[in-house]
C-alpha positions in Angstrom: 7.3 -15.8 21.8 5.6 -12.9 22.7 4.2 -10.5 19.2 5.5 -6.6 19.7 5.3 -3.8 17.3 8.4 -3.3 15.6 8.7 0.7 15.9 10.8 1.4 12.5 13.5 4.6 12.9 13.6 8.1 11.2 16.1 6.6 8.2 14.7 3.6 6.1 16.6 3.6 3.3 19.3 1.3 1.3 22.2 2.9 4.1 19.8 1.5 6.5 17.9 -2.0 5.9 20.5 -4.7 5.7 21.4 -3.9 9.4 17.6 -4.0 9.8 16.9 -7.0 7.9 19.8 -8.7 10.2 18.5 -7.9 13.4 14.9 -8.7 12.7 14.7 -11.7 10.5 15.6 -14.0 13.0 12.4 -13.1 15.3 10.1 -12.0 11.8 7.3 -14.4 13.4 6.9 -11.9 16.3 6.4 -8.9 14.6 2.5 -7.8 15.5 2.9 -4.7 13.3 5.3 -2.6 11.2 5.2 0.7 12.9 6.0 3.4 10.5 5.1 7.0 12.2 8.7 7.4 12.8 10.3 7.3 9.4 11.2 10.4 7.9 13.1 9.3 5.1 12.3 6.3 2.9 13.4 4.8 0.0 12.1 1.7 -2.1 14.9 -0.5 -0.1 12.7 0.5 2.9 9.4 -0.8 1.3 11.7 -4.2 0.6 12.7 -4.7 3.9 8.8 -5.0 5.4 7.9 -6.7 2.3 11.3 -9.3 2.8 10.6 -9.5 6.8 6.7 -10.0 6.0 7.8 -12.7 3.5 9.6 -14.2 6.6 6.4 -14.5 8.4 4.3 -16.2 5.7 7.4 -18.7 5.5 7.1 -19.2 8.7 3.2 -20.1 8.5 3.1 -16.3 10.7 0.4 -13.9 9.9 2.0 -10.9 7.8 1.8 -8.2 10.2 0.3 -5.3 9.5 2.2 -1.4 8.8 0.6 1.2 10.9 1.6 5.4 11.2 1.8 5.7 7.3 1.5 9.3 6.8 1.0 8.2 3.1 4.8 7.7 1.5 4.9 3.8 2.2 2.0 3.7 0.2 3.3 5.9 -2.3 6.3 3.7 -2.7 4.3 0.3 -2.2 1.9 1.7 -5.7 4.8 2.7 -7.6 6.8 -0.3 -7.2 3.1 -2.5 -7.9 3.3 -3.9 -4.7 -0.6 -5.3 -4.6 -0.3 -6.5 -0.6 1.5 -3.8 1.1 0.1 -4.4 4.1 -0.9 -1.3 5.0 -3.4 -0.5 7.4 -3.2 3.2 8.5 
């Protein structure tokens, strides 16, 4: 199974994820990065579903991929909600 970035839409929010989560977790393990220069509007059901999919990955002895294009809210959310490993690399 080839890796690929997963290029996240405009909207990741609770209206959102659980369509998301169903459509990724089945292929978490080849997730290469979370790319997050798209979103617009997030919420902390956003910051859930990477941390839930990058759970996945672990789980299945994967490598937690990266997120990438953070213009600085994932990070936001990740620090108020504690999150220590966001996985946030730029």
């Amino acid at each position: 199974m080839q890796a690929e970035i997963l290029h996240l839409p405009e909207r990741l929010t609770l209206a959102t994820v659980a369509a998301l989560h169903r459509e990724h977790v089945p292929n978490a393990a080849s997730i290469a990065a979370f790319d997050v220069s798209a979103v617009r509007e997030w919420d902390s059901a956003g910051v859930a579903l990477i941390q839930a999919l990058r759970t996945e990955q672990r789980r299945r002895d994967a490598s937690p991929a990266p997120v990438i294009g953070d213009g600085g809210r994932f990070a936001a959310l990740c620090r108020a909600h504690r999150i220590t490993d966001p996985g946030s690399t730029a």
